[in-house]
C-alpha positions in Angstrom: -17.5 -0.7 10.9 -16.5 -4.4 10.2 -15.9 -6.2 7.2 -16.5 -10.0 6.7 -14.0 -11.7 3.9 -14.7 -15.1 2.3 -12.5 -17.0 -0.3 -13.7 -19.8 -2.3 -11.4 -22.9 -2.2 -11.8 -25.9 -4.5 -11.8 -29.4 -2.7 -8.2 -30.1 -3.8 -7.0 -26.3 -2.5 -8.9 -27.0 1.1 -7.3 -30.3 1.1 -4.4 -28.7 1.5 -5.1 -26.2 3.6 -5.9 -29.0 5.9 -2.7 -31.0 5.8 -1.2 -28.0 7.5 -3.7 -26.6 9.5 -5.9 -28.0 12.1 -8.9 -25.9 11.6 -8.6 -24.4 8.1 -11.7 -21.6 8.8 -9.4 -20.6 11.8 -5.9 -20.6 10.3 -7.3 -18.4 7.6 -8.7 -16.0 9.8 -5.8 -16.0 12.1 -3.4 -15.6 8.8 -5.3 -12.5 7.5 -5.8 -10.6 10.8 -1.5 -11.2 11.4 -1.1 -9.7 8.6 -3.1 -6.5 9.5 -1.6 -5.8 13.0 1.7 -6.5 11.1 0.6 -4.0 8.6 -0.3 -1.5 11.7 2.5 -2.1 13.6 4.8 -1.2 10.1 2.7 2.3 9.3 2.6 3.0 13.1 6.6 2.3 13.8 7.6 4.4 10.8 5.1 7.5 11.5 7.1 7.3 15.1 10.0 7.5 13.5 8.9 10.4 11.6 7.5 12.2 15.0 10.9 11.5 16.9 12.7 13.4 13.6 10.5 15.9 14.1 11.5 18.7 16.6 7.7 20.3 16.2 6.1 17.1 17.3 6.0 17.6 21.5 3.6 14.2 21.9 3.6 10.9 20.2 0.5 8.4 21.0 1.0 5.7 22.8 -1.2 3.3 21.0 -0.5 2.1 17.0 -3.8 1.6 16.5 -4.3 5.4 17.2 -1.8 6.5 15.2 -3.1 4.4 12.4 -6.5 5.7 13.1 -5.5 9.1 12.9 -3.7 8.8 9.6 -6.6 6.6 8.4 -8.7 9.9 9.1 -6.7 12.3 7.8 -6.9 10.6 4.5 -3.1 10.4 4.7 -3.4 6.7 4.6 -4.0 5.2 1.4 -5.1 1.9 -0.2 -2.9 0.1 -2.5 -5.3 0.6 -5.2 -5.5 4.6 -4.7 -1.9 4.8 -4.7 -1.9 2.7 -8.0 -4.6 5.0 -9.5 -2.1 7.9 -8.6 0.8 6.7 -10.0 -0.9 5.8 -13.2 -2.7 9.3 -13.2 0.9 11.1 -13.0 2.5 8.4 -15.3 0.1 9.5 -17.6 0.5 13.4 -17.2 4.7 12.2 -17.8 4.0 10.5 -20.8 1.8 13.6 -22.4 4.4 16.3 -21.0 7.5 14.5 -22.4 5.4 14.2 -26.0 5.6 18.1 -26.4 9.5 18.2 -25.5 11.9 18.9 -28.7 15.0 17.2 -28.3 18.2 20.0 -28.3 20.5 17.6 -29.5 20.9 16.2 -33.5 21.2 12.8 -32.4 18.1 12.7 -30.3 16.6 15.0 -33.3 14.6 12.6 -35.8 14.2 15.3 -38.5 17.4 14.7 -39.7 16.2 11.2 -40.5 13.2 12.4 -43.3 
């Protein structure tokens, strides 16, 4: 599967784009797919790290890519925006367990206050 991105620029934005990049289109393109091997390469080298650790683990791929892959498809890999809905799913669950708790001690004890 691949996915085409576009941004919208205003003439003044692609202006200066252009006064520090030859071809704009290409330094765009080359910008956003740096920043995905980097992101690969920074998954990857920490899951290595992790197999090394791990006295169970008797092969390690050789390929990032692969062991992106793999974690891609073993849904261990998240988006940013899953991870967000998580958090603000257990945030959530927090804030409506720590609303049935009864403090133990007077001065966190608001009845005393009535």
């Amino acid at each position: 599967m691949a996915v085409t991105l576009s941004v919208e620029l205003t003439d003044l934005e692609y202006a200066a784009l252009a006064h520090i990049a030859v071809d704009p289109h290409d330094w765009f393109q080359d910008m956003v797919k740096l920043r995905c091997r980097n992101t690969i390469a920074e998954v990857a080298n920490n899951r290595i790290k992790e197999m090394i650790a791990d006295p169970a683990v008797t092969t390690i791929p050789a390929d990032k890519n692969t062991i992106f892959q793999n974690m891609m498809d073993s849904g261990e890999l998240k988006s940013l925006a899953q991870m967000s809905e998580e958090e603000t799913e257990r945030t959530r669950a927090m804030v409506t367990t720590m609303g049935d708790l009864i403090p133990e001690t007077p001065a966190l004890n608001a009845d005393h206050l009535k």
